[in-house]
C-alpha positions as CSV (number, residue, x, y, z in Angstrom):
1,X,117.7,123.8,124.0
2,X,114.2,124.7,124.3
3,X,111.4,124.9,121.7
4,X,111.6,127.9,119.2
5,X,108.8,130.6,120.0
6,X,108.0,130.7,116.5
7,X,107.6,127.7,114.0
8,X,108.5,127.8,110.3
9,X,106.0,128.9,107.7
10,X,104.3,125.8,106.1
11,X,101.3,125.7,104.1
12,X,99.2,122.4,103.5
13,X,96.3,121.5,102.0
14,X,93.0,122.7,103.8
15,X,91.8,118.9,103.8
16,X,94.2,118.1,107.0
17,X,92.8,118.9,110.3
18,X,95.0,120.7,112.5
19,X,95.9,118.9,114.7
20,X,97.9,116.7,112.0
21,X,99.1,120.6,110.3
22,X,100.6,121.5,113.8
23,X,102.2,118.0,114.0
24,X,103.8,118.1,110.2
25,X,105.3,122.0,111.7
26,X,107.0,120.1,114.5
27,X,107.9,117.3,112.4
28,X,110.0,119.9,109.8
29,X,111.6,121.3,112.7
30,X,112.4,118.0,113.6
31,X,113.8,117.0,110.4
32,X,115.8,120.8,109.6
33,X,117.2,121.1,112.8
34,X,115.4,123.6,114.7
35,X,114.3,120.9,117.4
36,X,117.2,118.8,118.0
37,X,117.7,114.8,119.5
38,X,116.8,116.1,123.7
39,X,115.1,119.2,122.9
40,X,112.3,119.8,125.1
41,X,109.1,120.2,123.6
42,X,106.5,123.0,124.7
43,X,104.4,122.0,127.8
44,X,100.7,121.2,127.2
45,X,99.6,124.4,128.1
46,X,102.0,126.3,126.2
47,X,101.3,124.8,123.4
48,X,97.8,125.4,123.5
49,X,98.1,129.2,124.1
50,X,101.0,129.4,121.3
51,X,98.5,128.3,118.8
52,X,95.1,128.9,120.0
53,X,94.1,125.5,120.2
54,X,92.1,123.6,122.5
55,X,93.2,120.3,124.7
56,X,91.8,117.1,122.1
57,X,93.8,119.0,119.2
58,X,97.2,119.8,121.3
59,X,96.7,116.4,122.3
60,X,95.9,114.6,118.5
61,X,99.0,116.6,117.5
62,X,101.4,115.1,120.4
63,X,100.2,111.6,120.1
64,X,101.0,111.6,116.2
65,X,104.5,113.0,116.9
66,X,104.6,110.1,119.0
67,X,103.2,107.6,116.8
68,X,106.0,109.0,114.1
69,X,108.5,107.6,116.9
70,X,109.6,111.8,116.5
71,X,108.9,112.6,119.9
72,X,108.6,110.7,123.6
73,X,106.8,111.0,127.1
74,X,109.3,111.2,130.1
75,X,107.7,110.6,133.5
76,X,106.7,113.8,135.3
77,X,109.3,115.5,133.0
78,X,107.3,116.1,129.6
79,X,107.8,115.6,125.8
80,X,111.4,115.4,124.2
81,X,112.5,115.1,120.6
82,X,113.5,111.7,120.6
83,X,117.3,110.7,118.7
84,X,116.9,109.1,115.1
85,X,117.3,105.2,115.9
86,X,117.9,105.0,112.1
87,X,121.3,106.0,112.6
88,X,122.6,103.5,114.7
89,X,123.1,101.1,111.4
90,X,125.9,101.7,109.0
91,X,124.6,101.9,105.9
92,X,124.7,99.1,103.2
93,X,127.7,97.8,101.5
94,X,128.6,100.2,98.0
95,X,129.0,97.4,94.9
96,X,132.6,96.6,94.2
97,X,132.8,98.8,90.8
98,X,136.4,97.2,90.0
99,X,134.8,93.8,89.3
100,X,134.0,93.1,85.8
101,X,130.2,92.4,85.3
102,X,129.4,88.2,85.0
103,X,128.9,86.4,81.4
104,X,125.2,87.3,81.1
105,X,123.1,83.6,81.1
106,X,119.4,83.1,81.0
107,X,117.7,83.5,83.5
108,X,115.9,80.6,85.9
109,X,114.8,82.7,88.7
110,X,110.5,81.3,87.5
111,X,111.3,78.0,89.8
112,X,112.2,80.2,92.9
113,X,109.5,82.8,92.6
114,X,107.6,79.9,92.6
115,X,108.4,78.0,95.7
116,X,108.3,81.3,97.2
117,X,104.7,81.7,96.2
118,X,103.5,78.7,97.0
119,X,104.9,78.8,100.5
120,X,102.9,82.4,101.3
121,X,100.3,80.3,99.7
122,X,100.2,77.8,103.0
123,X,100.4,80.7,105.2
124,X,97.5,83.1,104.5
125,X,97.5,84.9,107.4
126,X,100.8,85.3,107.8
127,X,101.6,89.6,108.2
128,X,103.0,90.9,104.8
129,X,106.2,92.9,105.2
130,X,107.4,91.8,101.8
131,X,104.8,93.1,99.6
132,X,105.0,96.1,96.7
133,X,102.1,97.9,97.1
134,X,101.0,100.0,100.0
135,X,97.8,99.0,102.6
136,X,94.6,99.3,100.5
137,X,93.4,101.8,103.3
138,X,96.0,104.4,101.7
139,X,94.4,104.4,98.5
140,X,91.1,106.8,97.6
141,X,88.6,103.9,97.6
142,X,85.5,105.6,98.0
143,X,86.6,108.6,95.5
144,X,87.1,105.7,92.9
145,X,84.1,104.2,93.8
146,X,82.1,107.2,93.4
147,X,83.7,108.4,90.0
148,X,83.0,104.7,88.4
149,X,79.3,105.1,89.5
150,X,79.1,108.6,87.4
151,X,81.0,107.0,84.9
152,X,78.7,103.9,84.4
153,X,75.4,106.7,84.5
154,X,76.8,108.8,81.9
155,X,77.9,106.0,79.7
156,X,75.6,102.6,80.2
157,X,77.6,101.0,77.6
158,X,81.2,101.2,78.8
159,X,81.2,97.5,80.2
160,X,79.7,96.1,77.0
161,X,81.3,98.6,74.0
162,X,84.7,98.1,72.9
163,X,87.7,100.7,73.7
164,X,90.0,102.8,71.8
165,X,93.0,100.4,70.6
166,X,95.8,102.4,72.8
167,X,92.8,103.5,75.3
168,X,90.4,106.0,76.1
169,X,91.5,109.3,74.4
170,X,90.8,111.3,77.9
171,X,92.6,109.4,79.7
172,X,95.5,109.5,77.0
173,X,95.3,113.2,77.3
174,X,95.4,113.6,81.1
175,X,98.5,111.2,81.1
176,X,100.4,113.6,78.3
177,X,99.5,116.7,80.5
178,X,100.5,115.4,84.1
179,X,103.6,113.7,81.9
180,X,105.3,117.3,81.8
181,X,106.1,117.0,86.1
182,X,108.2,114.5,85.1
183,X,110.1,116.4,82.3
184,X,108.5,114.7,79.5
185,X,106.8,116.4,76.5
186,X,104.3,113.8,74.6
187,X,101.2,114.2,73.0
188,X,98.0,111.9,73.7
189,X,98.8,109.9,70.6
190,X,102.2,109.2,72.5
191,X,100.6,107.0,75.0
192,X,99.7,103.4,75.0
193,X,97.6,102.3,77.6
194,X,98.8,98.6,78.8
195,X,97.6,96.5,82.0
196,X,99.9,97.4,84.2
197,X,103.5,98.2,84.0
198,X,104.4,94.7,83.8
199,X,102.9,94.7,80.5
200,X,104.1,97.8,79.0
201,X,108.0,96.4,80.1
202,X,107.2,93.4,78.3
203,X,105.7,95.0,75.2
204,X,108.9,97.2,75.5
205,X,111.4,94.3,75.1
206,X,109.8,92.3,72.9
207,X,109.7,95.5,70.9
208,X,113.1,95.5,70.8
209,X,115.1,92.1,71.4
210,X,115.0,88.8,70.0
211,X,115.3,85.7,72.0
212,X,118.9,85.1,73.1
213,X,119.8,88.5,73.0
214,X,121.4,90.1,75.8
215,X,119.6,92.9,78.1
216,X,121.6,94.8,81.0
217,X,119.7,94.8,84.2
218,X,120.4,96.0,87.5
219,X,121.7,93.9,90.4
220,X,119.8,93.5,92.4
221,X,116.9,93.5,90.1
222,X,112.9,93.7,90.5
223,X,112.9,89.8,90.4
224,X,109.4,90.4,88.1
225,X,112.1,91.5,85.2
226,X,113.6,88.3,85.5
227,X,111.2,86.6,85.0
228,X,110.1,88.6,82.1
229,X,113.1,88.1,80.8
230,X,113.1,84.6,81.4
231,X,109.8,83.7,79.5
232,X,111.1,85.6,76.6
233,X,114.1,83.5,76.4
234,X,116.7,86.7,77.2
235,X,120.0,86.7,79.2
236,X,120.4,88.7,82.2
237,X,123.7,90.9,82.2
238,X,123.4,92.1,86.0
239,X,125.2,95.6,86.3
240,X,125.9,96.4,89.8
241,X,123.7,98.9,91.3
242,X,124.7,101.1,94.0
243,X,121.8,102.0,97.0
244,X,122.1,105.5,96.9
245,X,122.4,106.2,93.0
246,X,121.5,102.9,91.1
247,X,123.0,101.8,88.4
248,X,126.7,102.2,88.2
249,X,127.0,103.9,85.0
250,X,130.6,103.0,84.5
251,X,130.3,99.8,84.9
252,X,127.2,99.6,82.1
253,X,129.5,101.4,80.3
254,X,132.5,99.3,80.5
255,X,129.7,96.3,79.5
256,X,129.0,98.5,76.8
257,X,132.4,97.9,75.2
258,X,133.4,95.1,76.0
259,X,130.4,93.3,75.1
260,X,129.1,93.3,71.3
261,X,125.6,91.6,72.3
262,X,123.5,94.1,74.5
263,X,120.5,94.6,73.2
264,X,118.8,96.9,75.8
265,X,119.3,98.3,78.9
266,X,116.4,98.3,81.9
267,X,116.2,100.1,84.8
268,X,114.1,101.7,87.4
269,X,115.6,105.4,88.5
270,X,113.8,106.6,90.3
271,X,113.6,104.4,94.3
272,X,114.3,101.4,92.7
273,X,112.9,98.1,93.7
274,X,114.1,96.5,96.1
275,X,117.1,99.5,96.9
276,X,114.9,102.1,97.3
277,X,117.7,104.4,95.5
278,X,116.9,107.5,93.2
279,X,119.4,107.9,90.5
280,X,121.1,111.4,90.5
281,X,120.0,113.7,87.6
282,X,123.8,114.2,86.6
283,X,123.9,110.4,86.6
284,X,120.7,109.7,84.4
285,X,121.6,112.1,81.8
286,X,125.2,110.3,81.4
287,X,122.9,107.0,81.0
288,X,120.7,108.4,78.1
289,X,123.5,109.8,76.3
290,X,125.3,106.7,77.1
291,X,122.6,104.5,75.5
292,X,122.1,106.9,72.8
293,X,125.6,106.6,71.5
294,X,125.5,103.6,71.5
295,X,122.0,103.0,69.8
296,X,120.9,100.7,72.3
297,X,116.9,101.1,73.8
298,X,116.6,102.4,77.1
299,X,113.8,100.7,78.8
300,X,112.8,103.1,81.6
301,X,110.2,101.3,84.4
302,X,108.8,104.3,86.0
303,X,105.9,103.3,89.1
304,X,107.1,104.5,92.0
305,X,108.5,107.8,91.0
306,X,105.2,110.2,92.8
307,X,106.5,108.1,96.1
308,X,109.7,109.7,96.8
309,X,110.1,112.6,99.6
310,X,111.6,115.1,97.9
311,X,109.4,118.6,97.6
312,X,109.3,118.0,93.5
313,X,109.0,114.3,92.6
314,X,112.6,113.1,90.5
315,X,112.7,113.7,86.9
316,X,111.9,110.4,84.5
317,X,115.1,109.2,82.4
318,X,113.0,110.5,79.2
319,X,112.9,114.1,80.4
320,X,116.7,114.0,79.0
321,X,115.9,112.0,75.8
322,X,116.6,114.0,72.8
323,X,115.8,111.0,69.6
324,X,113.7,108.4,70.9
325,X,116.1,106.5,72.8
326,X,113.8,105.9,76.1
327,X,111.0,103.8,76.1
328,X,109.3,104.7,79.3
329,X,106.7,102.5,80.9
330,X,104.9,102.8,84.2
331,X,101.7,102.5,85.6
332,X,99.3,103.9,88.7
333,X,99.4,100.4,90.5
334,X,101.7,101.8,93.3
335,X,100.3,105.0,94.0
336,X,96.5,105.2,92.7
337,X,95.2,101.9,92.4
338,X,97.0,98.1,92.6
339,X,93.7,96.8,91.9
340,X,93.1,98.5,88.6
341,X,96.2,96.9,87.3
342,X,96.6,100.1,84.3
343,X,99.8,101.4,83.3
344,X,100.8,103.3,79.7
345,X,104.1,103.4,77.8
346,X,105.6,105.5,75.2
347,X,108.0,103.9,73.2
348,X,110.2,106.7,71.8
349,X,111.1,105.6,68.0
350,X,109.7,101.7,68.9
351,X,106.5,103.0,69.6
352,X,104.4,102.2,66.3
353,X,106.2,98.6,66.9
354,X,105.0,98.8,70.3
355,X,101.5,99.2,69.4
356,X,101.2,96.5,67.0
357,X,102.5,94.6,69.5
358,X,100.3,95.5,72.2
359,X,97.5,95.0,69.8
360,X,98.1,91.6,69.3
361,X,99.0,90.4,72.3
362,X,95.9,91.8,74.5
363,X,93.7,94.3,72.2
364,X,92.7,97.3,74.2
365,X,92.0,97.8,78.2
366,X,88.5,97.9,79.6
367,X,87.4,101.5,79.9
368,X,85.9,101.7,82.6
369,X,89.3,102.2,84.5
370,X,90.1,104.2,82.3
371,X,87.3,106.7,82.3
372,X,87.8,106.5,86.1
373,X,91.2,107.4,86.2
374,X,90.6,110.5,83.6
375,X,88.3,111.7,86.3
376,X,90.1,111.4,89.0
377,X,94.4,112.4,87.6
378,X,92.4,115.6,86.3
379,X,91.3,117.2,90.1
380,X,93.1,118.5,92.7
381,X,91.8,115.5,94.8
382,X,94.6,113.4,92.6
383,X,97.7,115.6,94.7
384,X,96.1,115.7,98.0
385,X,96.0,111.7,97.8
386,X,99.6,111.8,96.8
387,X,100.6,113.7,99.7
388,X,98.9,112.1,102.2
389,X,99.9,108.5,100.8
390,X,103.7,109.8,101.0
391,X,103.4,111.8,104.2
392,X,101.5,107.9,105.5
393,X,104.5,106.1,103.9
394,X,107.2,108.4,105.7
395,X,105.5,107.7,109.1
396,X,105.4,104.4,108.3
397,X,109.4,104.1,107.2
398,X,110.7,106.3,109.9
399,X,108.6,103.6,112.5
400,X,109.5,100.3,110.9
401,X,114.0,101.9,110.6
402,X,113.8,102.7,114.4
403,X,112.3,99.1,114.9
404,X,115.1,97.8,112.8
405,X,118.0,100.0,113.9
406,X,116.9,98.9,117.6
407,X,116.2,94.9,117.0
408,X,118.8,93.5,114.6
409,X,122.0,91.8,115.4
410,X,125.3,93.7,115.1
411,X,126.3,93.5,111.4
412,X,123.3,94.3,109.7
413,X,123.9,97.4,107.2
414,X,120.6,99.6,106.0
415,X,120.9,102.8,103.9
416,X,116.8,104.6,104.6
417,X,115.0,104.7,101.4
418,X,115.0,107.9,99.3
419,X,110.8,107.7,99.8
420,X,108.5,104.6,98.8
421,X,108.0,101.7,101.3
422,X,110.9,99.0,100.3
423,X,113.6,98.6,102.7
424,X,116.6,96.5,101.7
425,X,118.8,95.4,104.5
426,X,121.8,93.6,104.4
427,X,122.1,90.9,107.7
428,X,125.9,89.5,108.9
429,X,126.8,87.6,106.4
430,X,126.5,83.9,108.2
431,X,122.5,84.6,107.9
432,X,121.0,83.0,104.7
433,X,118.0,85.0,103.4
434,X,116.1,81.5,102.3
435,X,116.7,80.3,106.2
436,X,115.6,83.7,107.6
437,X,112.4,84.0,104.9
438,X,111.4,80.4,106.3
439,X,111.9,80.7,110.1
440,X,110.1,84.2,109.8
441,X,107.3,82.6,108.2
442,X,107.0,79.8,110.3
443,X,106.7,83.0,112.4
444,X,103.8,84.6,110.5
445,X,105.8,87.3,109.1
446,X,106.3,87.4,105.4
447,X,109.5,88.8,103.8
448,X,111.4,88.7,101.1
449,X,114.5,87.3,100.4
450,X,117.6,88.6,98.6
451,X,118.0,85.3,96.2
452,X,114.8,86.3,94.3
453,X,116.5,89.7,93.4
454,X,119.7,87.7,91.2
455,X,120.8,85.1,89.4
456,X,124.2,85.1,91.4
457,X,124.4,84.4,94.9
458,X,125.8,87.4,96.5
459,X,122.3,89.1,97.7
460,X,121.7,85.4,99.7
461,X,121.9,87.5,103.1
462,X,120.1,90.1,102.1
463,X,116.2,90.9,102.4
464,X,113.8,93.5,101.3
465,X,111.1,94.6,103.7
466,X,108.1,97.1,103.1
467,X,106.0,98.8,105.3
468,X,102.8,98.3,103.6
469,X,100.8,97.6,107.1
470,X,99.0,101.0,108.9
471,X,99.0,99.2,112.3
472,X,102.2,100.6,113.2
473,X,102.1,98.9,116.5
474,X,101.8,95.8,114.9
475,X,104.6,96.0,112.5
476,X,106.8,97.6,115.2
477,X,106.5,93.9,117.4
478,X,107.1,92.0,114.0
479,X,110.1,94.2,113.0
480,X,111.6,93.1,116.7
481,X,110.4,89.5,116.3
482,X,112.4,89.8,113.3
483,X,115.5,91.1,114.7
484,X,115.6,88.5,117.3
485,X,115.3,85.8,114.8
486,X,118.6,87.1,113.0
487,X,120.2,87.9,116.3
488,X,119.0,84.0,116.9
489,X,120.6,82.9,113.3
490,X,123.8,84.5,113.7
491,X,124.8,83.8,116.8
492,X,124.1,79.9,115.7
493,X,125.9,80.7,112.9
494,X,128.8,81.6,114.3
């Protein structure tokens, strides 16, 4: 099959050049169909008369095809769509919903974070594929810098006068607005700024739970909750969680009854961390009702939801939250700025407890942050950041799953992300994760392994992986270092 004469319509923002708006029409053919795995693609030549363009951009839009891993060079032959390598792997083992969920038990996961820690700590340079945050290259530094600047000009005083208690009022106000493309109607009043969403999940379940009690997580978990939990003296019910729709609502639900103790439920919906899964709408409403009927908090951790691929970002769980139910924290450290470290909750019928709370435990957030972010969330330059980080995290996914797909060992399972940069891949079952995270290491490769994600043991051959690095030639040769290493592993193993 050769190229179609005519591409689909696609508009884009005016702030890509084109050769990268020619590439992203060649890409959705790609990805609908209309160029298939062996397709040949237009010649040079053709494809500069078919669009008017000259050599360097027909060129620029080629080689990013090519960096995409989309398209390949054949000698003397031309460009061809090249197959989806991603495919080769079968995707990750579905949680056995016939087991009943474990006794829940406090959690002791601070002593392994820690060793993990302090091993990255004794290799600095090591490349970091196991990180949460994307390469600070991807984020609008000089934007930022330049709003903080007019900021401190306008207002001298914002680094030496004291903030609003919840935070600044514009910022509050932007947050309520831009809340509404995720289904959620609040007012300003309806936001507490916190440092980070760390902070607004902890202000949530202290809000709400006393220590002992019982709180329903998924498994596997964002091993950050666990520790959360941990220093609050909670116990951890792990709920299985599948990684293409999360938490498995009947099996909460079955926890639910059985289990008089439960206190709160916490999850993340939407491209959970580290399964990368977004939670069906039809399944998220059954949760909020679920919760509601049973009068239990549903603590809703919301970062990464701007991250996923679909056309219109996922819904929050609070969009379908009818009395208070949801309290829904998250923050901008994933897709603004990590290095801010500002996130905001609303706490649904806890929230006047939540603000006491918050108030006593850390008083109010510097502004200047703040008045940076109300800037910046209130111009069109906000989306066009979002889509380029997304369409950046894409390439970068689609790269690093044909690396994988074509480096590990028979027996490794992946299901690709729903958007976000977390991959969590599931090796044969003789690797151990702990083994694999050291070796690797030793290897200067960091990753992240599956025993930090549960109290249990049955994620020990498991690892999560994120594409935070733009070198994509340089992650490609660690992904297939990688592979050998658990090719090496099981075949040892075995």
């Amino acid at each position: 099959m050769t190229c179609p004469t005519t591409m689909p319509e696609y508009s884009i923002a005016d702030s890509l050049p084109l050769y990268r708006q020619l590439a992203d029409q060649y890409r959705r053919a790609i990805d609908n169909g209309a160029l298939r795995p062996g397709d040949r693609m237009p010649s040079m030549r053709v494809f500069m008369q078919r669009h008017g363009v000259s050599l360097s951009t027909a060129t620029g839009s080629y080689r990013a095809l090519e960096r995409e891993a989309l398209i390949e060079a054949r000698p003397r032959a031309g460009y061809f769509v090249r197959a989806r390598l991603a495919s080769a792997l079968p995707a990750a083992s579905e949680p056995d919903l016939a087991l009943v969920p474990g006794a829940a038990q406090f959690v002791g996961i601070h002593s392994t974070i820690s060793t993990i820690v302090s091993k990255y700590q004794r290799h600095p340079q090591a490349l970091n594929l196991g990180g949460a945050t994307a390469s600070p290259d991807l984020y609008p530094s000089d934007a930022l810098q330049k709003a903080a600047l007019r900021a401190l000009r306008r207002r001298p005083t914002l680094l030496t006068a004291a903030g609003h208690d919840q935070g600044a009022p514009d910022l509050r106000a932007v947050i309520a607005r831009r809340a509404l493309d995720a289904g959620i109607q609040i007012g300003a009043d309806d936001v507490i700024m916190t440092h980070g969403g760390i902070e607004a999940v902890n202000l949530a379940l202290r809000a709400v739970t006393q220590p002992g009690d019982t709180v329903a997580v998924e498994s596997p978990c964002f091993f950050g909750l666990l520790q959360a939990l941990e220093s609050l003296g909670l116990r951890a019910l792990e709920i299985p969680a599948s990684p293409t729709s999360g938490m498995a609502i009947e099996a909460l639900a079955f926890a639910l009854q059985t289990q008089t103790d439960i206190k709160a439920v916490v999850v993340v919906p939407n491209l959970q961390n580290p399964l990368g899964s977004v939670m069906p709408d039809a399944h998220k409403a059954r949760l909020v009702a679920l919760c509601s009927q049973a009068g239990i908090p549903l603590i809703e951790d919301d970062p990464y939801r701007e991250l996923a691929d679909a056309a219109q970002p996922p819904k929050s769980l609070k969009a379908w939250d009818t009395d208070g139910t949801v309290i829904h924290c998250t923050s901008f450290n994933k897709t603004l700025a990590p290095g801010m470290r500002v996130g905001w909750v609303n706490g649904g019928r806890w929230h006047p407890r939540i603000g006491m709370l918050k108030f006593a435990q850390s008083r109010h957030n510097e502004q200047l942050s703040q008045v940076v972010l109300a800037e910046f969330l209130g111009t069109n330059a906000h989306q066009r950041h979002l889509r380029r980080l997304r369409e950046q995290l894409r390439i970068q996914r689609e790269r690093m799953a044909a690396a994988v797909a074509a480096s590990f060992p028979d027996g490794t399972r992946f299901t690709p992300p729903a958007g976000g940069m977390f991959f969590w891949i599931e090796l044969p079952r003789e690797v151990s994760s702990d083994a694999f995270f050291d070796a690797a290491l030793d290897d200067g490769i960091r990753v992240m392994p599956g025993t930090v994600f549960s109290n249990s043991a049955r994620f020990d051959h498991f690892i999560r992986l994120s594409c935070p690095s733009t070198d994509l030639d340089q992650a490609d040769e660690a992904v297939r270092r990688l592979g050998r290493l658990a090719a090496r592993m099981a075949t040892h193993a075995g």
